[in-house]
C-alpha positions as CSV (number, residue, x, y, z in Angstrom):
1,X,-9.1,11.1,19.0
2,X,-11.2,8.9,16.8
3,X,-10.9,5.2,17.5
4,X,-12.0,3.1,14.7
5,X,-14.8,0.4,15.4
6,X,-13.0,-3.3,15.5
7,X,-14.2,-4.9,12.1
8,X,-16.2,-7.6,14.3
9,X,-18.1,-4.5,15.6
10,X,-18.9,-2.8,11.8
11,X,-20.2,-6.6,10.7
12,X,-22.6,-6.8,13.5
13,X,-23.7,-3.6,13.2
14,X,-23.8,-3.6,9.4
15,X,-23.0,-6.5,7.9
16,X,-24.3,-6.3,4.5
17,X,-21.8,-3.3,4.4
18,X,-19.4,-5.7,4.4
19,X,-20.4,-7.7,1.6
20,X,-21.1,-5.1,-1.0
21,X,-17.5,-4.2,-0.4
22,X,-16.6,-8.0,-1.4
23,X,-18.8,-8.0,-4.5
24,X,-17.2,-4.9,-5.4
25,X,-13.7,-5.7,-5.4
26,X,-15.1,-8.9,-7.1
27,X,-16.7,-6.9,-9.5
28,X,-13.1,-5.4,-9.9
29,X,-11.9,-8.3,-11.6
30,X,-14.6,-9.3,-13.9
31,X,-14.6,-5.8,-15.3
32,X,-10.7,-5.9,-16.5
33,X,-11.7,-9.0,-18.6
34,X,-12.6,-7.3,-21.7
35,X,-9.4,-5.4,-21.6
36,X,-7.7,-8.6,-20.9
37,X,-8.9,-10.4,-24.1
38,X,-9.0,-7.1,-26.1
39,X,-4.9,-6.8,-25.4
40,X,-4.6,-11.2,-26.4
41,X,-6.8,-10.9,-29.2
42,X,-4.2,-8.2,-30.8
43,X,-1.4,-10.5,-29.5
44,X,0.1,-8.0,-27.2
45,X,1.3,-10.6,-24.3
46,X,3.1,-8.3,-22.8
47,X,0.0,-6.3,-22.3
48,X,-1.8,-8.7,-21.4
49,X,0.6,-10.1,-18.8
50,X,0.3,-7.1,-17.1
51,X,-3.4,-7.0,-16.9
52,X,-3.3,-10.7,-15.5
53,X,-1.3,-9.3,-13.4
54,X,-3.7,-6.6,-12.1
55,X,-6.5,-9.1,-12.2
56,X,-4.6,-11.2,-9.8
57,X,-3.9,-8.9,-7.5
58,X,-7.5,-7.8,-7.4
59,X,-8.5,-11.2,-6.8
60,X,-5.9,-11.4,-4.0
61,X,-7.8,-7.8,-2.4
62,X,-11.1,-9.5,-2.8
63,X,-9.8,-12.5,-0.6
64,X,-8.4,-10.4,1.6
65,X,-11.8,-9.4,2.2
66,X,-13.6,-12.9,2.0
67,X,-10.8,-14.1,4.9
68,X,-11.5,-11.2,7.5
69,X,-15.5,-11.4,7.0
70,X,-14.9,-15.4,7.8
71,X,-12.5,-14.7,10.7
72,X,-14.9,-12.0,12.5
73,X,-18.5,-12.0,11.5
74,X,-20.2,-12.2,15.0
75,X,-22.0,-15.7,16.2
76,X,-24.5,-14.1,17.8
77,X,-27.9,-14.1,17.7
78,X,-28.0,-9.9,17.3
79,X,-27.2,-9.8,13.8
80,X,-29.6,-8.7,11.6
81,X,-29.2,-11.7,8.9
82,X,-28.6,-15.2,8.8
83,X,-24.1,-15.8,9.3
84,X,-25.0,-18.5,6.9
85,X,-26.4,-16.4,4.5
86,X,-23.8,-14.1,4.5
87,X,-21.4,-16.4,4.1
88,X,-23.0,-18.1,1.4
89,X,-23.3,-14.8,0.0
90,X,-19.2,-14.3,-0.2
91,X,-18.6,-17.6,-1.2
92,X,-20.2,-17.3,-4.4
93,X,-19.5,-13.6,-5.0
94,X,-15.9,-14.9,-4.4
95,X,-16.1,-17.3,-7.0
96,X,-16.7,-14.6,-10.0
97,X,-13.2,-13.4,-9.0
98,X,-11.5,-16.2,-8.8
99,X,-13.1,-17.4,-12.3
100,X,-11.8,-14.3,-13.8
101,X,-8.9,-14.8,-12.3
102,X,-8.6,-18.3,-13.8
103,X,-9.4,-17.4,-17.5
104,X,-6.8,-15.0,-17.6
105,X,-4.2,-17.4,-16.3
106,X,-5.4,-20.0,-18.9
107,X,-5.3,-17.9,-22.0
108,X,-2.3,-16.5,-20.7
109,X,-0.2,-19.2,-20.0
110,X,-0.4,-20.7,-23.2
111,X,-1.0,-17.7,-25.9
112,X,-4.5,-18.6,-26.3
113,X,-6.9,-16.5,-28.8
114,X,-9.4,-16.9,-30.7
115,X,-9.9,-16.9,-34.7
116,X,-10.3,-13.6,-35.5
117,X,-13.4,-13.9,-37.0
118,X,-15.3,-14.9,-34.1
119,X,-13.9,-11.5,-32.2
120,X,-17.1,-9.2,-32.6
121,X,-19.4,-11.8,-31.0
122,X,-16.2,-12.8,-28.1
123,X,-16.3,-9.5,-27.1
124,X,-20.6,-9.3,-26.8
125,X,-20.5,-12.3,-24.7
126,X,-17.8,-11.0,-22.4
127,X,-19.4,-7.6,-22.1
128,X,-23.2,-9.6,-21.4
129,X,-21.0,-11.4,-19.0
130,X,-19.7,-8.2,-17.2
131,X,-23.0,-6.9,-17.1
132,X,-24.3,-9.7,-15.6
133,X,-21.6,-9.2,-12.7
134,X,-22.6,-5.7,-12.4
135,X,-26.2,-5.8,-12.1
136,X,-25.6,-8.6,-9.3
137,X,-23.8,-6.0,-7.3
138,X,-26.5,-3.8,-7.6
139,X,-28.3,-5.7,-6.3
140,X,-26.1,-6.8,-3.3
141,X,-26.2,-3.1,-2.7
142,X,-30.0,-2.6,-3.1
143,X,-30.0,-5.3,-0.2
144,X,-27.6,-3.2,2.0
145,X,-29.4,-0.5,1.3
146,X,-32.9,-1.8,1.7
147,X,-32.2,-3.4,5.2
148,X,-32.0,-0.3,6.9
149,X,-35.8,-0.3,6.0
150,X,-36.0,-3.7,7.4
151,X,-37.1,-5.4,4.3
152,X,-40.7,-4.2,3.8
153,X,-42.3,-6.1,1.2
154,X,-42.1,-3.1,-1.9
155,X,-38.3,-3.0,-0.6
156,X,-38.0,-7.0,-1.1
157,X,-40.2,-6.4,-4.1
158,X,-37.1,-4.2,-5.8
159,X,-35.0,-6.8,-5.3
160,X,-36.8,-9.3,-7.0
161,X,-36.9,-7.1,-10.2
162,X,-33.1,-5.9,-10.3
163,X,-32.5,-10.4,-10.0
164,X,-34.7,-10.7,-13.2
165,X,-32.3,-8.2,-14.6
166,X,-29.5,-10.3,-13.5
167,X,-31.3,-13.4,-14.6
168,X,-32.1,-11.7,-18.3
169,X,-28.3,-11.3,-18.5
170,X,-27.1,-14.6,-17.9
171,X,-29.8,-16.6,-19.9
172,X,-28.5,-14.0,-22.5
173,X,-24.7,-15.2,-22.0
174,X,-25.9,-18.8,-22.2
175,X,-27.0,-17.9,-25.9
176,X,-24.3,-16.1,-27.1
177,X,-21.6,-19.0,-25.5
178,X,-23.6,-21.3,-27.7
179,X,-23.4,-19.7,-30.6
180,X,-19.8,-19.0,-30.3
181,X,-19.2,-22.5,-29.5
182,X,-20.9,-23.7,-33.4
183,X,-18.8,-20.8,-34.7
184,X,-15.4,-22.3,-33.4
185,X,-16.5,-25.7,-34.5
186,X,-16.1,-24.1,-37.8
187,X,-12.6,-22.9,-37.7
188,X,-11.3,-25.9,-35.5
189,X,-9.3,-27.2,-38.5
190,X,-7.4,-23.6,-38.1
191,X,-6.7,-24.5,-34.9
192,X,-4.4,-27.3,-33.3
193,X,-6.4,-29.8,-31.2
194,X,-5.3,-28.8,-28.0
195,X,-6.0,-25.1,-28.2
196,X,-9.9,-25.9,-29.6
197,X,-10.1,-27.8,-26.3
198,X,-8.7,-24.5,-24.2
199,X,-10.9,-22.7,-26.1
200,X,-14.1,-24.6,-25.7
201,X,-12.7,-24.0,-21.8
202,X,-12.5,-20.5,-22.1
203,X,-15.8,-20.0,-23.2
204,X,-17.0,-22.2,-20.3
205,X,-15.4,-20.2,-17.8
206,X,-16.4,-17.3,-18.9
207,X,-20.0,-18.1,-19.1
208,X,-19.8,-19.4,-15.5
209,X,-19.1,-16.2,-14.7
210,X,-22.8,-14.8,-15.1
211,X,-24.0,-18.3,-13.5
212,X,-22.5,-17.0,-10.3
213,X,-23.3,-13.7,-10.8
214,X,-27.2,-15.5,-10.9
215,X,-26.5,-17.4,-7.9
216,X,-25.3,-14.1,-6.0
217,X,-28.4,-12.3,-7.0
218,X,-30.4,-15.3,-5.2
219,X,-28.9,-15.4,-2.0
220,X,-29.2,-11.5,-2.0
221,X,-33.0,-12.4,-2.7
222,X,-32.9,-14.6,-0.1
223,X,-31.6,-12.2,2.7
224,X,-34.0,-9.6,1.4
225,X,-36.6,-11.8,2.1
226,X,-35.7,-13.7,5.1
């Protein structure tokens, strides 16, 4: 009969494993954002309730996943990789989750869209957003992948390209969040004070969104190079 390895076992023996599993459930959450705003945007609540929903309980797998790598990556000195690194490396792949997380929650809780006018370039700056996300994962798993070869310097080389990527993405996000952010100004006197100031918010979070995805591109580099 097969016996499956305890998890302590699978992170010392593959421990990057292990955290391209946690960016993707991460990943998870970020990618039902669009839908998200696409379903408030057309004021269905209800549908958008429900993908809040979903988004939360993605979130919740993701820290599922973040708890057990804390409470059983190895001490030891046989690991592969830094522990610190790795845990770095969750802690700010958990945060794109829990942003995501966070923005739903906010728009939901108090009905929150944006003037319709300013949909087209909402929804390019959420999609640069996602993308951002994604191509951090990638390259999370081009470090899993690339530590099997034991990070020869082409291998580490790859990684540094698929970060520009990453970093292309969120200097991209950064421009279109400023640009929404004059367009809004514009239609603040449609709005009432206090939802301009959620919305400013909004756009915030969400743009921080590709700042971690950034960040977890650079502690991949990091490990790749270490």
């Amino acid at each position: 009969m097969d016996v499956k390895p305890a998890l302590s076992e699978v992170l010392s023996s593959s421990p990057l494993a292990i955290m391209e599993r946690h960016a993707e459930a991460c990943l998870n959450c970020v990618s039902r954002l669009e839908a998200y705003f696409e379903a408030a945007q057309s004021g269905q609540w209800k549908k958008a309730e429900k993908i809040q929903l979903e988004i939360a309980r993605l979130e919740g797998i993701a820290d599922d996943i973040k708890m057990d790598v804390r409470r059983n990556l190895p001490r030891g000195l046989w690991m592969s990789v830094s522990r610190a690194d790795l845990l770095e490396l969750v802690r700010v792949q958990d945060k794109m989750a829990n942003e995501t997380k966070d923005i739903a929650g906010l728009s939901l809780g108090r009905e929150l869209a944006f003037p319709q006018k300013l949909e087209k370039s909402l929804f390019k700056f959420i999609q640069t957003v996602q993308e951002a996300a994604e191509k951090a994962v990638h390259v999370v798993t081009a470090t899993r992948e690339l530590s099997r070869t034991a990070f020869g310097s082409r291998q580490a080389q790859a990684i540094v390209t698929k970060s520009m990527l990453v970093e292309k993405h969120e200097r991209r996000s950064d421009e279109l969040q400023s640009k929404l952010r004059a367009k809004l100004r514009v239609h603040e006197g449609d709005i009432s004070p206090v939802d301009a100031i959620f919305l400013y918010q909004l756009l915030t979070s969400i743009g921080e969104i590709a700042d971690h995805a950034e960040k977890v591109s650079h502690r991949a580099q990091i490990i790749a190079a270490s």
